[in-house]
PABA-634651 format. One record per atom (N, C-alpha, C): residue in one letter; atom name; x, y, z; residue number from 0. Coordinates in steps of 0.1 Angstrom, whole numbers, plus 5000, padded with zeros to 4 digits. Layout:
<milos>
 residu atome    u    v    w num
      A    CA    X    Y    Z NUM
...
</milos>
This chain:
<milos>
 residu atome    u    v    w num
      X     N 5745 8190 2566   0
      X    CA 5752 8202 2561   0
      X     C 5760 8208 2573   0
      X     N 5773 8213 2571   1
      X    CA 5782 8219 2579   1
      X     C 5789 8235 2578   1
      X     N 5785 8236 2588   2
      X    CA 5785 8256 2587   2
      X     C 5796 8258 2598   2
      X     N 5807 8265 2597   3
      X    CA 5814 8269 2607   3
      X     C 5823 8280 2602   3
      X     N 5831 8286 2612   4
      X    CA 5839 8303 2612   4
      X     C 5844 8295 2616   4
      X     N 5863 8298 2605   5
      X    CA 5872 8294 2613   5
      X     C 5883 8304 2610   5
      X     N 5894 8302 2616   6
      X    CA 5907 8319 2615   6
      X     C 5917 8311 2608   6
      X     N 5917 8302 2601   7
      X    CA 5928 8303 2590   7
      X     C 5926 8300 2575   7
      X     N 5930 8304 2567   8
      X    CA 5931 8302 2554   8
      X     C 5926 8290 2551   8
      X     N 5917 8287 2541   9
      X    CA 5911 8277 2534   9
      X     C 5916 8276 2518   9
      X     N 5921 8260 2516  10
      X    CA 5922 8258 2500  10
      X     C 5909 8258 2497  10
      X     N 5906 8267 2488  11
      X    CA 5894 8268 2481  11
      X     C 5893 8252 2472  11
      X     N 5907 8248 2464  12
      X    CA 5903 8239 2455  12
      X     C 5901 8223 2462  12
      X     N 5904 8223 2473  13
      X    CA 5904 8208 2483  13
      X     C 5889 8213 2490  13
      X     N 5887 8219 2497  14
      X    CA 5873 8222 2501  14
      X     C 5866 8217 2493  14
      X     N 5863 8228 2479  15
      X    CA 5856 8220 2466  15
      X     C 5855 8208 2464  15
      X     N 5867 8200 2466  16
      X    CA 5868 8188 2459  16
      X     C 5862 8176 2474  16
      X     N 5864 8182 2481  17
      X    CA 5855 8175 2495  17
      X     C 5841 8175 2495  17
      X     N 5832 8184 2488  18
      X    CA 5818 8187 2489  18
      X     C 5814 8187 2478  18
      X     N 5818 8189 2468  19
      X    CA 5814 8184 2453  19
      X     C 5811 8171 2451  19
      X     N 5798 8168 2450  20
      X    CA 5797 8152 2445  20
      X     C 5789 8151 2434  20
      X     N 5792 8140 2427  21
      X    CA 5788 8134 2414  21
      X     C 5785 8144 2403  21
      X     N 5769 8147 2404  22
      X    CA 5763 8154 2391  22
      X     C 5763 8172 2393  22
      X     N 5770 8174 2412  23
      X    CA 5768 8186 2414  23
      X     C 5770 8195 2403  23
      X     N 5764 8203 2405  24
      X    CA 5771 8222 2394  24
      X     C 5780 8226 2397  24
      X     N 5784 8239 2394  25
      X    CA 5796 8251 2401  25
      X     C 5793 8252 2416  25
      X     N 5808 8254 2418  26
      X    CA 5806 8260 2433  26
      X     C 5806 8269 2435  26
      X     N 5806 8281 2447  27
      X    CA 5809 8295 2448  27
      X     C 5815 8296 2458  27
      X     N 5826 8299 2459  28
      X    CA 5836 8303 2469  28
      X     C 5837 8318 2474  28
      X     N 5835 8325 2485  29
      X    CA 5832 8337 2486  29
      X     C 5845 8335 2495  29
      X     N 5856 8351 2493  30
      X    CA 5861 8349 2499  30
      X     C 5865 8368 2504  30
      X     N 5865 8376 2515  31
      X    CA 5863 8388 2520  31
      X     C 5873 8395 2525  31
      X     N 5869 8406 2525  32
      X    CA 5885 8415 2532  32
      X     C 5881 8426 2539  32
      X     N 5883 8432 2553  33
      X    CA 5878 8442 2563  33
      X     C 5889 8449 2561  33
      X     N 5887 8465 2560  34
      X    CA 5892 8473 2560  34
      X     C 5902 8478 2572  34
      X     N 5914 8484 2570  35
      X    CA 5924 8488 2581  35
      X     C 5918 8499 2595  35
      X     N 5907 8505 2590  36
      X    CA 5901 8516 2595  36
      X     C 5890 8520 2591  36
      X     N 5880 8525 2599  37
      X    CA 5869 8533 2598  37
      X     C 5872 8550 2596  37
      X     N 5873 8553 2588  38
      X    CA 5876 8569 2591  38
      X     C 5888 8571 2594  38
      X     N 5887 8577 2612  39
      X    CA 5903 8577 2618  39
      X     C 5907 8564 2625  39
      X     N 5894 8555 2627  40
      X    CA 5896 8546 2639  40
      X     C 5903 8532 2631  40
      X     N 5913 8527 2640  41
      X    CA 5918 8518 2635  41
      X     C 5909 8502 2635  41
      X     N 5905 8494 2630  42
      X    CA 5901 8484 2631  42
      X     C 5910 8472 2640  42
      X     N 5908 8468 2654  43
      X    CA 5913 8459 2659  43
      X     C 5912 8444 2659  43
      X     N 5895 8443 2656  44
      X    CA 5890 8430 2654  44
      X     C 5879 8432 2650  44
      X     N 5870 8422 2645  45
      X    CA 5854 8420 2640  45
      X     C 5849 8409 2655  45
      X     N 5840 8414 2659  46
      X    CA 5829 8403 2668  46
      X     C 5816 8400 2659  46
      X     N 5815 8396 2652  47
      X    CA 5803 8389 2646  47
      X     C 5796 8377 2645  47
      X     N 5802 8369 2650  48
      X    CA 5811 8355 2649  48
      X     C 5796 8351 2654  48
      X     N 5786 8354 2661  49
      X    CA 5775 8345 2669  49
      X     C 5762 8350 2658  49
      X     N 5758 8362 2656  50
      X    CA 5754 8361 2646  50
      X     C 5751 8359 2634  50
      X     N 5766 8358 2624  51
      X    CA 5766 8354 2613  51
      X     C 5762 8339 2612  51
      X     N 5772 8329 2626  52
      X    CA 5771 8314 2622  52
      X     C 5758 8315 2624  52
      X     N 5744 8321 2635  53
      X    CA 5731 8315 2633  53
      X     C 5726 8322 2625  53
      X     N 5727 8328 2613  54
      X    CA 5720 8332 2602  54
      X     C 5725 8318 2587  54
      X     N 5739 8316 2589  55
      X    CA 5748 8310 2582  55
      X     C 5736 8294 2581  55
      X     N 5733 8291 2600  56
      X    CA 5726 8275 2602  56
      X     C 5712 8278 2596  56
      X     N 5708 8291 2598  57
      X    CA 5694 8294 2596  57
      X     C 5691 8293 2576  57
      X     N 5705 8298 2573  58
      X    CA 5698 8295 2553  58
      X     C 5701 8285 2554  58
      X     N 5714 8274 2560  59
      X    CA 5721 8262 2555  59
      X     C 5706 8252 2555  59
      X     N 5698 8256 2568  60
      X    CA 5684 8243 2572  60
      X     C 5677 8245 2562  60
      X     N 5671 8264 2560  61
      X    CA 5666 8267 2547  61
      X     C 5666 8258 2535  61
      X     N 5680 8257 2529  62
      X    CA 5683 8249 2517  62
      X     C 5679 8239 2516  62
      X     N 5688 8229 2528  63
      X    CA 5682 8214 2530  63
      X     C 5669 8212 2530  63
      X     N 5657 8222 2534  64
      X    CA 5643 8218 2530  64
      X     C 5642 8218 2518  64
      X     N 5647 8231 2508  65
      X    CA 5638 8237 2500  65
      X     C 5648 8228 2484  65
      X     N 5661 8224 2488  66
      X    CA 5668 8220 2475  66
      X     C 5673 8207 2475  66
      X     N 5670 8197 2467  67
      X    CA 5680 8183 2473  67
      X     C 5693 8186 2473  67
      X     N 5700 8181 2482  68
      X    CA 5713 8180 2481  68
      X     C 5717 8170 2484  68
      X     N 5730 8167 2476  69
      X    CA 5737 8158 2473  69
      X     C 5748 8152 2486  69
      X     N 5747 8141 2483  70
      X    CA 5757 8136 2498  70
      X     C 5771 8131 2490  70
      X     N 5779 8132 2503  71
      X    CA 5796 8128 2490  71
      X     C 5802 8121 2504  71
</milos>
């Protein structure tokens, strides 16, 4: 399984069709949007980036124990 942050726009429908294999189900594409400002403060960037990806590796291992998945 592969987990990564990356800074440019993703085709949701080619992604899909790269990790979808055979008998898989639906997929769920999440896709988000950060606000211009907090209050008065202008928003210049997000740092989250080390956190999120080791929580992101930490369910991805999760799954792979707990659900078969499919190889494509």
């Amino acid at each position: 399984m592969k987990v990564e942050i990356v800074d440019q726009v993703l085709p949701s429908p080619q992604v899909t069709e790269q990790i979808k294999a055979g008998p898989d189900g639906p997929v769920c594409v999440s896709h988000g949007m950060v606000r211009n400002n907090t209050r008065v403060w202008p928003t210049f960037y997000l740092d989250s980036e080390a956190m999120v990806l080791a929580q992101m590796n930490q369910l991805a291992a999760q799954a792979t124990e707990r659900f078969v998945l499919g190889e494509k």
